[in-house]
C-alpha positions as CSV (number, residue, x, y, z in Angstrom):
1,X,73.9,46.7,56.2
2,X,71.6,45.9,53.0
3,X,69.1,43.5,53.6
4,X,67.5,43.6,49.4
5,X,68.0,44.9,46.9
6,X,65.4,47.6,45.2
7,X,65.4,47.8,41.5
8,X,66.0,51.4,40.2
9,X,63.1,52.5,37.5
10,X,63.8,56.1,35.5
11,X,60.5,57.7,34.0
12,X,59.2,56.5,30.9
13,X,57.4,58.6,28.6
14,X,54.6,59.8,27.5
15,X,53.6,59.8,30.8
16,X,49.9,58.9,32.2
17,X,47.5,62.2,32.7
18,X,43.8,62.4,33.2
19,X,43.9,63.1,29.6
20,X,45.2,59.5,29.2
21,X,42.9,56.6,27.8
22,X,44.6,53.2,29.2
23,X,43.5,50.0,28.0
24,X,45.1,46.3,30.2
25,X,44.7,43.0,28.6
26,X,46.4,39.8,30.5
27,X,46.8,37.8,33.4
28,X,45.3,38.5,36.7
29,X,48.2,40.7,37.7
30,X,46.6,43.6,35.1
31,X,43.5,43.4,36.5
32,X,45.5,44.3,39.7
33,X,47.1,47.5,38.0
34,X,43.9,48.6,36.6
35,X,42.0,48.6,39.8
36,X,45.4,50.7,41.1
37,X,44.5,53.0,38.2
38,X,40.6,53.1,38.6
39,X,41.1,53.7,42.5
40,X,42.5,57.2,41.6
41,X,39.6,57.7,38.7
42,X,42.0,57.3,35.5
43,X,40.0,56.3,32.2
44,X,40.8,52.6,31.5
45,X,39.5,49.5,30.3
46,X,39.9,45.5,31.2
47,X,39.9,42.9,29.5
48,X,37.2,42.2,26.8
49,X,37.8,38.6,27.3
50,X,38.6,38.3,31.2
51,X,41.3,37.6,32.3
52,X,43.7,35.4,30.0
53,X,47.2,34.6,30.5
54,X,49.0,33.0,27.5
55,X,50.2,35.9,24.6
56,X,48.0,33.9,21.9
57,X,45.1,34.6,24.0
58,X,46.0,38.0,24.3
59,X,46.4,38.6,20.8
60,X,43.0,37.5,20.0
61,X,41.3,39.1,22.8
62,X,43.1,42.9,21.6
63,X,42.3,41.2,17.5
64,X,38.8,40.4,18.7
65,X,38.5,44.2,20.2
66,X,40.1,46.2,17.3
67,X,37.4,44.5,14.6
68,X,34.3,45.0,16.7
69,X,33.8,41.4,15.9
70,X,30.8,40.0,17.6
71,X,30.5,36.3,18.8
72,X,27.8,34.1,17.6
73,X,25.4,31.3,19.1
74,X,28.1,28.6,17.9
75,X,31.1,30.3,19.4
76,X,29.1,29.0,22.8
77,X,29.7,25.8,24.6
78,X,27.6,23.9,27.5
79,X,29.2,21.9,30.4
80,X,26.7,21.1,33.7
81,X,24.4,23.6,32.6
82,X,26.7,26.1,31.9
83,X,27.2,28.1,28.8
84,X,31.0,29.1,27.9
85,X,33.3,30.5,25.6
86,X,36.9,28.4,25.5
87,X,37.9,32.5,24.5
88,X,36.5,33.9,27.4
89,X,37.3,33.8,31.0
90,X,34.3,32.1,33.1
91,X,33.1,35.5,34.4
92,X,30.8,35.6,31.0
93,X,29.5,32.0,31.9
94,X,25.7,31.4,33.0
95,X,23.1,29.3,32.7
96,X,21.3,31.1,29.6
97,X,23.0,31.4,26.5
98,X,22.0,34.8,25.6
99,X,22.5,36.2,28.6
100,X,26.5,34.9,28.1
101,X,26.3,35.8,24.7
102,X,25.3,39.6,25.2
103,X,28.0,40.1,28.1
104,X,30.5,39.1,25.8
105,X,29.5,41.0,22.8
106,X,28.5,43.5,25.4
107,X,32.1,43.4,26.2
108,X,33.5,43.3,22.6
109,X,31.8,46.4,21.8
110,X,33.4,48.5,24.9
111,X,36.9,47.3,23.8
112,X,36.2,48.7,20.7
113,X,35.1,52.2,21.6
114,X,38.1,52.5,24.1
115,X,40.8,50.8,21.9
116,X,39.7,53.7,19.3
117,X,40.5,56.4,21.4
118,X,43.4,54.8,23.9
119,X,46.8,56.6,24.7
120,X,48.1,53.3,26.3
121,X,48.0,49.9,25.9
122,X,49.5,47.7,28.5
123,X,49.4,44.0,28.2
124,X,50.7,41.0,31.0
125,X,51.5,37.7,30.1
126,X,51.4,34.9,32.5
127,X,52.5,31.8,30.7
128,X,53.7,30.2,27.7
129,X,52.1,27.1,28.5
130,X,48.9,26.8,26.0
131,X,45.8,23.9,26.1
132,X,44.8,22.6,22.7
133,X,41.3,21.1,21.9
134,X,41.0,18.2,20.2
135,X,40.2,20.0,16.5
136,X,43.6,21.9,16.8
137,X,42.0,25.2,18.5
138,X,43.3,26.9,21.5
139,X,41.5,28.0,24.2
140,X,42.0,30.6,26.8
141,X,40.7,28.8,29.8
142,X,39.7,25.5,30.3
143,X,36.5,25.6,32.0
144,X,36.9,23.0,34.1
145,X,36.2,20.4,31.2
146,X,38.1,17.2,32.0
147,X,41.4,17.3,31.0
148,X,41.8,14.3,28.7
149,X,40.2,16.7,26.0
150,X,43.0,19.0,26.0
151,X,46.5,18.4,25.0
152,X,49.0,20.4,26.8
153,X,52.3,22.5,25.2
154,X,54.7,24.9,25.4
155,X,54.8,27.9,22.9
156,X,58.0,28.5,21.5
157,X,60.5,31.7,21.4
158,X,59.4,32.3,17.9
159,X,55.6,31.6,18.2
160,X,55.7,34.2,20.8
161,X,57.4,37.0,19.3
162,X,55.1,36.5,16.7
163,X,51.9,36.7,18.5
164,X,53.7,40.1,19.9
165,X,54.3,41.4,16.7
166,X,51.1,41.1,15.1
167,X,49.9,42.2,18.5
168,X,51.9,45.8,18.2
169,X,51.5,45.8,14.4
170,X,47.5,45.7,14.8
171,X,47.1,48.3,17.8
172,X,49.9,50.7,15.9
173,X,47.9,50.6,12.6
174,X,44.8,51.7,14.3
175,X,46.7,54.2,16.8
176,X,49.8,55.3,15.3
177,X,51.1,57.6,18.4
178,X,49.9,54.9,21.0
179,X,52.4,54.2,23.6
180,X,52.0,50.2,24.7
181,X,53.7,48.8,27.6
182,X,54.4,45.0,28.2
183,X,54.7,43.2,31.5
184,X,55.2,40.0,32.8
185,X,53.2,38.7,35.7
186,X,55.1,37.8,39.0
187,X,52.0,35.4,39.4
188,X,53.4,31.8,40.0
189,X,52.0,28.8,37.5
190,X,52.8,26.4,39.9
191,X,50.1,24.0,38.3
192,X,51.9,23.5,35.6
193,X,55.1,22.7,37.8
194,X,58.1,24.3,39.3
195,X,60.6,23.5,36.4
196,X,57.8,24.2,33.7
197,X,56.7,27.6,35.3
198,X,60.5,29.0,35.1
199,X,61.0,27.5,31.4
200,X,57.7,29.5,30.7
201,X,58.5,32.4,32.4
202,X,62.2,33.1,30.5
203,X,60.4,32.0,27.4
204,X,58.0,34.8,28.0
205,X,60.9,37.0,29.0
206,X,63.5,36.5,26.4
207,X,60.3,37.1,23.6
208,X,59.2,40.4,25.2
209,X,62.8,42.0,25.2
210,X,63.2,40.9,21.2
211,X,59.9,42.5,20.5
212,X,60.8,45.8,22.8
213,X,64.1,46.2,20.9
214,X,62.7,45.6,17.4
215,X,59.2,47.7,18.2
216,X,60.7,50.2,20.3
217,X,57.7,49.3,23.0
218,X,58.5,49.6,26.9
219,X,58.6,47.1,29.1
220,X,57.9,47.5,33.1
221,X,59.5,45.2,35.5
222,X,57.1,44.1,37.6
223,X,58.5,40.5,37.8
224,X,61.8,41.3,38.9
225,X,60.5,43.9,41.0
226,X,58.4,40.6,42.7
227,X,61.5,38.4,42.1
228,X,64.4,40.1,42.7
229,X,63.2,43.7,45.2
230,X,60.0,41.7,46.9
231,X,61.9,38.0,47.4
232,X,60.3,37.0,50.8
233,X,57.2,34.9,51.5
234,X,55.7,37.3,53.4
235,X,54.9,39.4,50.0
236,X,52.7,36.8,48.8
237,X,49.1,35.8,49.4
238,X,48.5,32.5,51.8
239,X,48.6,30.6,48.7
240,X,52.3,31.3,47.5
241,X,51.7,32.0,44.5
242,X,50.0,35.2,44.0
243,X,51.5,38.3,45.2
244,X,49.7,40.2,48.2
245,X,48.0,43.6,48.4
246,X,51.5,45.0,50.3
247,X,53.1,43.9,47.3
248,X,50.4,44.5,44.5
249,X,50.2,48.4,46.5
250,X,54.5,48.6,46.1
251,X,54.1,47.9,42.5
252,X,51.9,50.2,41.9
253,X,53.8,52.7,43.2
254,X,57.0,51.6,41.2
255,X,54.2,51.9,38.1
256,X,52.8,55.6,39.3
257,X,56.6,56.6,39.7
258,X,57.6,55.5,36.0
259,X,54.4,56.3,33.9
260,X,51.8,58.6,35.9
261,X,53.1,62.5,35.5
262,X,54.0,63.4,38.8
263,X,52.7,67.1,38.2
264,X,49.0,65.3,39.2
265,X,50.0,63.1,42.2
266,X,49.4,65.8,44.7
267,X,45.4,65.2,42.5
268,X,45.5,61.9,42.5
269,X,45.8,61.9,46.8
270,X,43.4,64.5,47.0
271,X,40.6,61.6,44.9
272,X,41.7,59.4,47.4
273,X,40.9,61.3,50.7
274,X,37.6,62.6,48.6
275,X,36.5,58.9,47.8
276,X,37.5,58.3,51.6
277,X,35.5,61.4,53.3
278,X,32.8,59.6,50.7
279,X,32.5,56.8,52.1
280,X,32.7,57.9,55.7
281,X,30.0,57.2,58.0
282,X,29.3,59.9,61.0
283,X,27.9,59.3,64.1
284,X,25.7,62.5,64.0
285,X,25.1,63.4,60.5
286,X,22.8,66.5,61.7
287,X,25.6,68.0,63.5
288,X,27.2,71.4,62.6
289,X,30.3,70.0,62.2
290,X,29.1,67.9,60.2
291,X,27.4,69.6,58.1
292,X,31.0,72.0,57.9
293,X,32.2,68.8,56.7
294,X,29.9,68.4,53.5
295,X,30.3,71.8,52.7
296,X,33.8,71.7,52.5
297,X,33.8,68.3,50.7
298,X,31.3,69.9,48.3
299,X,33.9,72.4,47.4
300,X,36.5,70.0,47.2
301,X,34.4,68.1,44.7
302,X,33.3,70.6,42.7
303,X,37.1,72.1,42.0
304,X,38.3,68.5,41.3
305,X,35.4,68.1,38.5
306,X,36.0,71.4,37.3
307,X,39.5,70.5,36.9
308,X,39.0,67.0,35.2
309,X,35.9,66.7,33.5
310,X,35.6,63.1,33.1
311,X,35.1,62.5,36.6
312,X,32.0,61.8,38.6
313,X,32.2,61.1,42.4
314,X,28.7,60.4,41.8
315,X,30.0,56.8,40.2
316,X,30.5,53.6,42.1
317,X,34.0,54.3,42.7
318,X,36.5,52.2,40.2
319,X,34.0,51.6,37.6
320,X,34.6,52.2,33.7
């Protein structure tokens, strides 16, 4: 007796290496593949902008990126002491303005070295819903500003597969050979209501299948793998909405199965149980065993570094 049903992914190609330079823009739920990716010491980079959820947003933050374009003293905003960019998630927010202003451009300037040199490009979208100020400009995140200066709509098919277009059109003219992958985060938009966050979410949908059929980009399923393998409660977090690390972990394996070359996942486990023998604590660090222990660890370390040269088990693990 069959008690779900698991959705069937074949690989996709060119796969993910060491060699591999993968840049995520998008909703929360990239953030969540990247730190999959970083735990295992793969080259990537997040986000220039934070994390942003609507394609619009993402098509700026990836535009913003690609021209190395740095923001200015009047891109900045101030609420309650609080400096902000409506472009930017609040992570770049302080109380001193050039403190915010050289994280972002800090920021802007990363994106631009990695989008240079980057094998993949995967990019989540989370909503079609879009907040408009008052002079006709979107923003990427409210801020917590009051919500009578905002107007509030809903993108449409064609605005969408636009923003995707010029998206693919500008990351292909720089990197002709890049591979870019689009997803749609399982992440519920319950704020915006039950209805409205399904309308958004086929909106989303129906526009990333055009553009994958008239791009020839790939899309991953991790929404229907949420939706339709994962369809229980107990996969999400205690607020419903987002999914849980059981679920964010069974993704990710869906992901590493599709796109990561399987001829390094037998590497990949071996980063792991270093990072873990790492971060170990012994009760009698001047004991022989012990000290057997760091010796063979040492060895480990130095073949794996040998082997890959970018990584350092030296680093904070999952750092850029």
């Amino acid at each position: 007796m069959k008690f779900r049903t698991e959705i069937k992914i074949g690989k996709a190609y060119p796969q993910i290496n060491y060699e591999s330079k993968i840049a995520l823009f998008g909703s929360c739920f990239s953030e969540h593949i990247s730190s999959c990716l970083k735990r295992y010491q793969f080259q990537t980079f997040t986000n220039s902008h934070g994390i942003v959820f609507h394609p619009l947003a993402i098509e700026n933050s990836i535009k913003r990126s690609l021209e190395g374009k740095k923001y200015c003293a009047e891109d900045l905003n101030k609420l309650n002491d609080i400096w902000f960019s409506y472009e930017h998630h609040s992570k770049f927010s302080s109380t001193d303005p050039k403190s915010t202003l050289q994280k972002i451009n800090d920021h802007i300037k990363l994106g631009n070295v990695f989008l240079s040199e980057a094998s993949h490009v995967i990019f989540t979208l989370g909503t079609a819903w879009v907040y408009k100020r008052s002079n006709g400009n979107l923003v990427a995140n409210c801020h917590k500003v009051p919500q009578k200066e905002f107007s509030k709509t809903l993108l449409s098919h064609e605005e969408i597969t636009n923003s995707l277009v010029r998206t693919i059109e500008r990351l292909k003219l720089q990197r002709p050979g890049l591979t870019i992958i689009l997803t749609l985060s399982p992440v519920r938009h319950l704020k915006d209501g039950f209805v409205e966050n399904a309308q958004s979410k086929g909106l989303l949908l129906n526009a990333i299948h055009s553009v994958c059929d008239m791009k020839k980009v790939h899309y991953f399923p991790s929404y229907e793998i949420m939706m339709d393998d994962l369809r229980d409660y107990r996969f999400y977090e205690k607020d419903l909405i987002h999914p849980s690390e059981t679920a964010v972990e069974y993704i990710w394996e869906k992901f590493k199965d599709t796109w990561v070359d399987e001829s390094i996942h037998l590497d990949m486990k071996e980063i792991d149980r270093v990072f873990t023998s790492l971060n170990h604590k012994p009760f009698h660090e001047k004991s022989d065993a012990h000290q057997t222990f760091l010796e063979e660890l040492t060895v480990k370390i130095k073949s794996l570094e040998e082997k890959y040269p970018h990584l350092s088990f030296h680093k904070k693990r999952g750092s850029n």
